[in-house]
C-alpha positions as CSV (number, residue, x, y, z in Angstrom):
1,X,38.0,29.6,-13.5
2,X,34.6,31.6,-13.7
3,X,33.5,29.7,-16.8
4,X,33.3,26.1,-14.7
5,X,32.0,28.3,-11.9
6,X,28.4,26.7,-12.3
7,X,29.8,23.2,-11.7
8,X,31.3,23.7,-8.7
9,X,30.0,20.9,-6.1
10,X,29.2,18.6,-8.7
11,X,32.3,16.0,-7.5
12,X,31.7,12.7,-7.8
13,X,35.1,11.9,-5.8
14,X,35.2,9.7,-3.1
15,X,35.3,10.8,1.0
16,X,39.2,11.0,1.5
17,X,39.0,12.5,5.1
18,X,38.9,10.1,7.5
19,X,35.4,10.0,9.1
20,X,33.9,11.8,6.8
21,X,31.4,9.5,5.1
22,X,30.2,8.1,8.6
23,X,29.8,11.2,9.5
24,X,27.4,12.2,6.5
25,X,25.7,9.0,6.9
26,X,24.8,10.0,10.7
27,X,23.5,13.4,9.6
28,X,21.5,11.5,7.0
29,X,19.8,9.2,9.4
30,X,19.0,12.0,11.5
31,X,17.3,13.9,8.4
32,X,15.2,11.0,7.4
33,X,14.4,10.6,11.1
34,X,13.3,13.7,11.5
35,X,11.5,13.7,8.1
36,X,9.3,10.8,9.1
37,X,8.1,12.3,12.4
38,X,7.1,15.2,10.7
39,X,5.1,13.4,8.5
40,X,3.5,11.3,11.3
41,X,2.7,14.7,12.9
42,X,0.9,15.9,9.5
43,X,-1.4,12.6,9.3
44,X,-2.1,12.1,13.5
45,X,-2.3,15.3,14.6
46,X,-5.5,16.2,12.4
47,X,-7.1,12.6,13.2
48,X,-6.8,13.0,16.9
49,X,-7.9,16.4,16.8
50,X,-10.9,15.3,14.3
51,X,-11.3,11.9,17.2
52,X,-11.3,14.9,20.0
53,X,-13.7,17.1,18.9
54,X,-15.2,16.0,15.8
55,X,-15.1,19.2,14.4
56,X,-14.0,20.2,10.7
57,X,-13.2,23.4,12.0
58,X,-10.6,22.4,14.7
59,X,-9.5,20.1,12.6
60,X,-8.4,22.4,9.8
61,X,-7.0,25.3,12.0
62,X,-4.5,22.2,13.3
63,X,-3.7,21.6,9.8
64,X,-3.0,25.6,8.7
65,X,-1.0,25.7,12.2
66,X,1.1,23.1,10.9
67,X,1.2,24.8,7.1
68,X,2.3,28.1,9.1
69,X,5.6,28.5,10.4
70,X,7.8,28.5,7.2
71,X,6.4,31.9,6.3
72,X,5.9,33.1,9.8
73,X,9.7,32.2,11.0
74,X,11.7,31.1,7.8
75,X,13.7,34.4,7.8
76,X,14.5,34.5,11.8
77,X,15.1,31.0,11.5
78,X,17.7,31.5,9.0
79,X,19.5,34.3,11.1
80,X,19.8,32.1,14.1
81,X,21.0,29.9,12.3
82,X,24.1,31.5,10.9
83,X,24.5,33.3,14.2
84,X,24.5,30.3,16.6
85,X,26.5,27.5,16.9
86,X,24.4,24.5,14.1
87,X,24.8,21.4,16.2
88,X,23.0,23.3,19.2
89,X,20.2,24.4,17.1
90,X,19.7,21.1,15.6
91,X,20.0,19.0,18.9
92,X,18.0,21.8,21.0
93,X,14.5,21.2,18.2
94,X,14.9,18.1,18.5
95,X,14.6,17.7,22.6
96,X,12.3,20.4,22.6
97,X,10.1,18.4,20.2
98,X,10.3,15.3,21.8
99,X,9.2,17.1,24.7
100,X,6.2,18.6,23.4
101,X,5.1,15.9,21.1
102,X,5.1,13.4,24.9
103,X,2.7,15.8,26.5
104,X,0.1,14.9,23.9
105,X,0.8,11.2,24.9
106,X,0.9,11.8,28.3
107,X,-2.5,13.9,28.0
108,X,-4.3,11.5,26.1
109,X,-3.2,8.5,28.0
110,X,-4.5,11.0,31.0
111,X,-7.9,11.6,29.5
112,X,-6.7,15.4,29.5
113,X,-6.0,16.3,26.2
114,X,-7.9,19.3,24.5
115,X,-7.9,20.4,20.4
116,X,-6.0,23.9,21.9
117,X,-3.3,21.6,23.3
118,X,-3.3,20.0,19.9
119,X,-3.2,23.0,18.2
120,X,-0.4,24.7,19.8
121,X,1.8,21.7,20.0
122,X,1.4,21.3,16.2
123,X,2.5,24.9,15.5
124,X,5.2,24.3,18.3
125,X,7.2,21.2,16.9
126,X,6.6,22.5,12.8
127,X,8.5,26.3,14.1
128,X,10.7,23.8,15.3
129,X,11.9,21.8,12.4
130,X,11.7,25.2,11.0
131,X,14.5,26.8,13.0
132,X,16.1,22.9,12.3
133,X,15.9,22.8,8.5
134,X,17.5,26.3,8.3
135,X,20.3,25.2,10.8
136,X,20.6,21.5,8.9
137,X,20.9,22.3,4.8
138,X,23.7,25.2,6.7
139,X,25.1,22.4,8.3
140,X,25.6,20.2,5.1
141,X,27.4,22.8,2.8
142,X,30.2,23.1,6.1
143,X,29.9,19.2,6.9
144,X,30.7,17.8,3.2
145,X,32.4,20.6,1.2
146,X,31.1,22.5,-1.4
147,X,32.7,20.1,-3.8
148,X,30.3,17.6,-3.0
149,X,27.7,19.6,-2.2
150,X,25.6,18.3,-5.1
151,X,26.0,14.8,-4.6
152,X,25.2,14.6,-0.7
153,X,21.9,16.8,-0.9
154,X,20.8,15.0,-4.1
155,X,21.4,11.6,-1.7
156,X,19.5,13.8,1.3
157,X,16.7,14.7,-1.7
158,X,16.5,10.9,-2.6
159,X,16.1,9.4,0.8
160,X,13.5,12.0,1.8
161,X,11.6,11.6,-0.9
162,X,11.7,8.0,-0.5
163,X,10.8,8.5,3.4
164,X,7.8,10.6,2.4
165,X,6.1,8.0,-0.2
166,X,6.0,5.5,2.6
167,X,6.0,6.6,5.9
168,X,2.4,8.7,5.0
169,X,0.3,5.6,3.8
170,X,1.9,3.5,6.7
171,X,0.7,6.0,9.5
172,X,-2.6,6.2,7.8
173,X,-3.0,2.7,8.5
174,X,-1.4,2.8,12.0
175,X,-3.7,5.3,13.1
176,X,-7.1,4.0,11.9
177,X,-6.3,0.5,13.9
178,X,-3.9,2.0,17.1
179,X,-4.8,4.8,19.0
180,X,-2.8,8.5,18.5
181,X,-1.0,8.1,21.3
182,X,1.9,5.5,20.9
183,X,2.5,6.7,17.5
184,X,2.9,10.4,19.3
185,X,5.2,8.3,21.7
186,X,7.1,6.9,18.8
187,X,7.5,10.2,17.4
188,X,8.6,12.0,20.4
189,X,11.3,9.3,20.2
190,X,12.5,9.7,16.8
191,X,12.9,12.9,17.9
192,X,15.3,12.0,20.5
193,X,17.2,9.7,17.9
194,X,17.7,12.5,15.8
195,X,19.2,14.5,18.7
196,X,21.5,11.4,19.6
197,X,23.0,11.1,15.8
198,X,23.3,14.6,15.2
199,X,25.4,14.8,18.7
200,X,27.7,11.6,17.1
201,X,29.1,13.9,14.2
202,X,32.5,14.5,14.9
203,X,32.9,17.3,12.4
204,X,32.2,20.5,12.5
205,X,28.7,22.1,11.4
206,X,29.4,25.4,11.8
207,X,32.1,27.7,10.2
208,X,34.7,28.8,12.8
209,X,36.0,32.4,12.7
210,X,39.7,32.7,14.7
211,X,40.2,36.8,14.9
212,X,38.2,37.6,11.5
213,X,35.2,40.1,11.7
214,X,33.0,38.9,9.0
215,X,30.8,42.0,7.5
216,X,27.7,39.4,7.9
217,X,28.5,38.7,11.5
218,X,28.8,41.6,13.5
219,X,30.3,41.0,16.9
220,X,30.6,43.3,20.1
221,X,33.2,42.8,22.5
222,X,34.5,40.0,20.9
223,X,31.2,37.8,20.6
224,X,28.7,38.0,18.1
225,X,25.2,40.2,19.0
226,X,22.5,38.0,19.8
227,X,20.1,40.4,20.5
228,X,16.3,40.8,18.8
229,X,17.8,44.1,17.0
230,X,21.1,42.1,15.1
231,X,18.6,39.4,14.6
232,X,17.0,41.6,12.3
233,X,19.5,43.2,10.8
234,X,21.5,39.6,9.9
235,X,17.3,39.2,8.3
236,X,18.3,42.2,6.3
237,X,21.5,41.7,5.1
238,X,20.6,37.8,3.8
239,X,17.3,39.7,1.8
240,X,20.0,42.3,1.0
241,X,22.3,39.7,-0.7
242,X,19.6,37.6,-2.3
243,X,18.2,40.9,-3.9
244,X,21.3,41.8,-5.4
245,X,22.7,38.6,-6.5
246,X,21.5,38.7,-10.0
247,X,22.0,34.6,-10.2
248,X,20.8,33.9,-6.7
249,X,17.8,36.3,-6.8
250,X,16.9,34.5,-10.4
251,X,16.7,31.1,-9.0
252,X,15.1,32.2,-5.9
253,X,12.3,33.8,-7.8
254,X,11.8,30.8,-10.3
255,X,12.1,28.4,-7.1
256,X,8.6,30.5,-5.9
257,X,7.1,30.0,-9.3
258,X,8.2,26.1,-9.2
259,X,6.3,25.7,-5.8
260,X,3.2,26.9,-6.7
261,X,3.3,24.7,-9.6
262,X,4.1,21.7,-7.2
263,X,1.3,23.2,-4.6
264,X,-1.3,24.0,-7.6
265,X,-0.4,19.7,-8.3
266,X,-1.1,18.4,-4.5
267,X,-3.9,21.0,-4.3
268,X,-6.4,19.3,-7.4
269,X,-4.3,15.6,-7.4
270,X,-7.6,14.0,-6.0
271,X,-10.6,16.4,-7.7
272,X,-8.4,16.2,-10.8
273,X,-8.5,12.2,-10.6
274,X,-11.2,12.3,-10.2
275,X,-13.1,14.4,-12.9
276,X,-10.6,14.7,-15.5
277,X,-9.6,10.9,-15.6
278,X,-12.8,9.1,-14.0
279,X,-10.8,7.3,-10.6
280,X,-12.9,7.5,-7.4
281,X,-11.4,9.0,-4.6
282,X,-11.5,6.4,-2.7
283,X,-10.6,2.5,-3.1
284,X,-9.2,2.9,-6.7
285,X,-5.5,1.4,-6.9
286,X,-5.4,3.9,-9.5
287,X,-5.5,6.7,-7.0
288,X,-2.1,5.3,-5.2
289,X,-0.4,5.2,-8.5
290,X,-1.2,8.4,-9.0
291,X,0.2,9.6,-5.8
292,X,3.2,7.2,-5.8
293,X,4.6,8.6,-9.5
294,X,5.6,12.3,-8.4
295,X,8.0,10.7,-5.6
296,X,8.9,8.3,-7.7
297,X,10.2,10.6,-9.8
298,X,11.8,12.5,-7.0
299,X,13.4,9.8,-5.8
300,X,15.0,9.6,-9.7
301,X,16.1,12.9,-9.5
302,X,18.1,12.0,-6.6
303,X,20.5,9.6,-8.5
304,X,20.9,11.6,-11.8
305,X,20.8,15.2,-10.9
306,X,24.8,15.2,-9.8
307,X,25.6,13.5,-12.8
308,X,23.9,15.7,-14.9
309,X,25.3,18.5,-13.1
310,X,28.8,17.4,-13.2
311,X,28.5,17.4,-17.2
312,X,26.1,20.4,-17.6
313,X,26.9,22.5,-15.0
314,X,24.0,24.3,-12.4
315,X,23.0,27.2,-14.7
316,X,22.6,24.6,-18.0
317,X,20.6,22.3,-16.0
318,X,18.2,24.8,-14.4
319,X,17.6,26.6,-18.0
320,X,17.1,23.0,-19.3
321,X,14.9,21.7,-16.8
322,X,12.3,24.2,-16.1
323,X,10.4,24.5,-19.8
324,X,10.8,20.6,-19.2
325,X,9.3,20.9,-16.0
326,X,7.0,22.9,-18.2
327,X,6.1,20.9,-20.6
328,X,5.4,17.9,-18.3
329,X,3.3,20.2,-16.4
330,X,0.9,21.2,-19.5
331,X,1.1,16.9,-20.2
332,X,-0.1,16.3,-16.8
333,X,-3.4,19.0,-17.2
334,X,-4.3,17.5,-20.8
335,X,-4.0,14.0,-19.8
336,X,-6.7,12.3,-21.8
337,X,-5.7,8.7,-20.3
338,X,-5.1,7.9,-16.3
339,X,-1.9,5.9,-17.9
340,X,-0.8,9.3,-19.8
341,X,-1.2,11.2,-17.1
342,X,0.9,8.5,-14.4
343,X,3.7,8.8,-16.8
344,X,3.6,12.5,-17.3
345,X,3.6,12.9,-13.8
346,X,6.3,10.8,-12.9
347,X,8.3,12.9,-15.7
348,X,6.8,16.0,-13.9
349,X,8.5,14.9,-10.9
350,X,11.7,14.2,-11.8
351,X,11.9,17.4,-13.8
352,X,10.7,19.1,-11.0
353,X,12.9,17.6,-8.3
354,X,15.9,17.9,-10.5
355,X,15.7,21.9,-11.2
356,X,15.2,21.7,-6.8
357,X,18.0,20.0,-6.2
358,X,20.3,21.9,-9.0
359,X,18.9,25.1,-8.2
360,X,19.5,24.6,-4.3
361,X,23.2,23.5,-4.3
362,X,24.0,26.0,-6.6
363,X,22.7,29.2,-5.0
364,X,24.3,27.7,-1.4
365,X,27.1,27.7,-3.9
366,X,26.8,31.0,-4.3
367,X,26.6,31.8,-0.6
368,X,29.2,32.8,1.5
369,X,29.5,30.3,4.3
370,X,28.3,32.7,7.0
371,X,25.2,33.1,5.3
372,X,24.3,29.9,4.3
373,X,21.0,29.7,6.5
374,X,19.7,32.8,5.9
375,X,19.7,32.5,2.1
376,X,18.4,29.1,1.7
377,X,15.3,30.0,4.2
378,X,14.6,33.0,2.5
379,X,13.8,30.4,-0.8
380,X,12.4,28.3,1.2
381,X,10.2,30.8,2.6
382,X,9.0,32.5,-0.6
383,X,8.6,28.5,-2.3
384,X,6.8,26.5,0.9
385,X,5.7,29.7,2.8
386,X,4.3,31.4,-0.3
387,X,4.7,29.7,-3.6
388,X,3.3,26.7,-2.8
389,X,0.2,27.5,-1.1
390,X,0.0,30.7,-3.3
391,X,-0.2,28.1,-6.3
392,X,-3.0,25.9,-4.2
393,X,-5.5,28.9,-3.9
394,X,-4.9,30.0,-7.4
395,X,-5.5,26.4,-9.1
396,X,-8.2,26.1,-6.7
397,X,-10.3,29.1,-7.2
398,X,-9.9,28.7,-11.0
399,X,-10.9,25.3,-10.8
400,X,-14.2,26.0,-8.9
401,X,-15.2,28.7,-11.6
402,X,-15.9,26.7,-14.5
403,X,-12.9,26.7,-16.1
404,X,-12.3,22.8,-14.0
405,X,-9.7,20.8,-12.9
406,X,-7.9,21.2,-16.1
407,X,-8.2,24.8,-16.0
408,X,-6.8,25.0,-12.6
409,X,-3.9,23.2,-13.5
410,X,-3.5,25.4,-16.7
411,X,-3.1,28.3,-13.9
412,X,-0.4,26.6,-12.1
413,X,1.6,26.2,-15.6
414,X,1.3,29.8,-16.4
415,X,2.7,30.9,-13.4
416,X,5.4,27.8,-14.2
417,X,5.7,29.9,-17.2
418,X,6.6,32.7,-16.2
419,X,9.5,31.1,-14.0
420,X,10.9,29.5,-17.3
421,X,10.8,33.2,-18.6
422,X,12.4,34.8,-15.8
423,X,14.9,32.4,-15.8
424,X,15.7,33.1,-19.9
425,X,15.8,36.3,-18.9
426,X,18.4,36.4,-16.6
427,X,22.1,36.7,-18.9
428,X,24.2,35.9,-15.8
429,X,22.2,32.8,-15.2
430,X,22.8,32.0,-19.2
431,X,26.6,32.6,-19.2
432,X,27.0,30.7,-16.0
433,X,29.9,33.0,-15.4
434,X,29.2,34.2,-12.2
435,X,31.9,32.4,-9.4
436,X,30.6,31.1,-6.0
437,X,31.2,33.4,-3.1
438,X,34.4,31.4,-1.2
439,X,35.7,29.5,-3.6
C-alpha cells in the first residue's frame, strides 16, 4: 500500500453518492463567483481610487492593501478554518463582502466616497477571501473525497484560470466606459451569490468528530477553544507538522521557489515585451497574446494533470515537472522571437500549473483532515504572501541594474533552480513512499 501512496486521489471514477456531483458543481460556481469579483476588485478599486484623487501614491497603497493580507492573515486564517464550522466561514466572507464592497457604491452614488474608504475596504474584502480560500480548498478535500481530490481541484484550477483570462480584460473595458459604481454593485452581488450556493450544498464541509479528542483540536469542556491563545497554538501545530513532514515541507518549500518564478514572470511580462521582443505596451495584439498564453496553459493543466497523476503518481509528476518548468522558464528569458517566446510561455504555464495542482492535492493528501486549512495556507502564504512578490523585487531590481529584462528573468530561474534541487534532494519525495495521513 505505501508504494501507490503518491497516487492516492488521482480517481478518475464517476460520483456514485447520490448528490454528490451537484453538490461539487455548486461549490464550483461559487469558487468562480467568487474568483471573478476578486478580480473586478483588483482592476476597479485602483481606477476609482486613481478617478478620486488622482494620485499615484493612493493609488498604489490600494493596490499593496490588496497584495497584503495573504501574508498578514494566511496562518490565522488557516486555524479558523479548521477550528470552525467551513460552510459558516465561507458564507459569513461572503455577506461581509457584499456588505463592504455596497458602501463604496452607496458612497460614490452619495458623492461621499474618499481614497481611505477605498483603501480599507480593499484590504477588508482581500482578508476576507483570505479567511475564505483557507476555509474553501478545506472544504473540497471533506466535500469530494480524497480519492478524487485531484480531479475536482484540477476542474476548480481550470475554471479559475479560465475566469481570470477573461473577466480582467472585460472589467478593463467596463470601467473605462461605466462608472465604478454598478460594477462595485455587481460585485457586492456576486458576493451574495456565492453565499447563496455555498448555503445549497447538502454535504458536509467540515469533518465531524462524535466523542474523539483529536491531538490537533484541543477542546475544553466538551467544545473546542476558540480563544486568541488556541488560535495560536492550532498556528503552531500546522507550522509544526509542515516542518517535520519531510514530503510536505519539500513541496512547500519548492511551491515558494515556483511563486517567485511565476511573480518574477507577471513582474517584467510588459518591460520584457517590450525590450527584449520589440511589442509596444500599448495597442499591440501581440501584447494580449502574450498575456493570454500563461492561462492558456493553465487552463491545459487543468485537463491533463489527473491523468498524468493517475499514471505517474504525485511525487513522479512534481520531480518531472519542475526542471520542465525549468527549462521553459530559461526558453521564455532567451526568447529571440515574440513567436518563440508565446510558445515557451504557454509551455511555461502548463508546466507550471501542473507541478501546482500536483503538488497541492498531494500535500492535502498528506494532511490529516483536521488540519487541512492550516497546512494549505501556510503554502499559500510562503508562495503568494512571500514567494511571489519575493520573486517580483528580485527580477525587478536585477532588471534595473544593467543586467535587463533578460537578466531579471535569469534571477527568477535560479531561484526556480534551486526549487528543482531541493526537490532532488528530498529521498522521501523520490521514493514516493511516504502514505497520506488518513488513509
Amino acid at each position: 500500500m505505501l508504494r501507490t501512496a503518491s497516487r492516492v486521489g488521482a480517481s478518475s471514477s464517476p460520483w456514485p453518492e447520490p448528490g454528490l456531483r451537484a453538490d461539487f458543481h455548486r461549490y464550483l460556481a461559487a469558487r468562480v463567483v467568487t474568483v471573478a469579483g476578486g478580480l473586478i476588485c483588483v482592476v476597479v478599486l485602483p481606477v476609482l481610487t486613481y478617478r478620486l484623487t488622482g494620485s499615484a501614491g493612493w493609488t498604489s497603497a490600494v493596490a499593496a492593501a490588496e497584495a497584503l493580507p495573504y501574508l498578514v492573515f494566511g496562518l490565522a486564517a488557516g486555524a479558523v478554518a479548521d477550528r470552525i464550522p467551513r460552510r459558516a466561514v465561507l458564507i459569513a466572507a461572503d455577506l461581509l463582502a457584499a456588505a463592504l464592497l455596497a458602501s463604496l457604491a452607496i458612497a460614490w452614488w452619495s458623492d461621499v466616497l474618499t481614497a481611505a474608504h477605498v483603501l480599507a475596504v480593499g484590504f477588508a474584502v482581500q482578508s476576507l477571501f483570505v479567511f475564505a480560500d483557507a476555509a474553501g480548498f478545506a472544504a473540497l478535500t471533506t466535500l469530494v473525497g480524497r480519492e478524487r481530490l485531484t480531479g475536482a481541484y484540477s476542474t476548480v484550477f481550470s475554471a479559475t484560470a479560465i475566469t481570470e483570462i477573461a473577466v480582467p480584460p472585460l472589467v478593463g473595458l467596463a470601467v473605462a466606459v461605466v462608472a465604478p459604481a454598478p460594477l462595485l454593485a455587481l460585485n457586492a452581488l456576486l458576493a451574495v451569490a456565492s453565499a447563496l450556493l455555498l448555503r445549497a450544498v447538502v454535504r458536509p464541509l467540515s469533518v465531524k468528530r462524535v466523542g474523539e479528542r483529536s491531538p490537533h483540536a484541543p477542546r475544553e469542556g466538551g467544545r473546542m477553544r476558540t480563544s486568541a491563545g488556541a488560535v495560536v497554538a492550532d498556528v503552531r501545530a500546522g507550522l509544526g507538522f509542515v516542518a517535520r513532514h519531510p514530503v510536505v515541507r519539500v513541496l512547500t518549500l519548492t511551491g515558494a521557489t515556483h511563486a517567485a518564478a511565476g511573480g518574477a514572470w507577471v513582474a517584467l511580462l510588459v518591460p520584457f515585451a517590450d525590450h527584449a521582443l520589440g511589442i509596444a505596451p500599448s495597442g499591440d495584439v501581440r501584447l494580449a497574446v502574450l498575456l493570454t498564453c500563461w492561462g492558456v496553459g493553465g487552463v491545459l493543466a487543468g485537463k491533463v494533470t489527473p491523468r498524468l497523476v493517475t499514471r505517474f503518481g504525485h511525487a513522479r509528476l512534481a520531480l518531472a515537472g519542475l526542471p520542465c518548468s525549468l527549462a521553459f522558464a530559461l526558453a521564455t528569458a532567451l526568447a529571440p522571437h515574440w513567436i518563440v517566446a508565446a510558445v515557451s510561455v504557454a509551455c511555461w504555464g502548463l508546466s507550471h500549473s501542473v507541478v501546482v495542482v500536483g503538488a497541492v492535492t498531494y500535500r492535502a493528501l498528506l494532511s490529516p483532515d483536521d488540519m487541512q486549512a492550516r497546512v494549505n495556507t501556510t503554502g499559500r502564504m510562503l508562495a503568494w504572501g512571500v514567494g511571489h512578490p519575493a520573486g517580483a523585487a528580485l527580477a525587478g531590481a536585477v532588471a534595473v541594474t544593467g543586467a535587463g529584462v533578460r537578466g531579471g528573468l535569469l534571477a527568477a530561474c535560479a531561484l526556480l533552480a534551486a526549487g528543482v534541487v531541493i526537490a532532488w534532494s528530498s529521498s522521501s519525495l523520490r521514493s514516493g513512499t511516504t502514505s497520506p495521513a488518513h488513509h
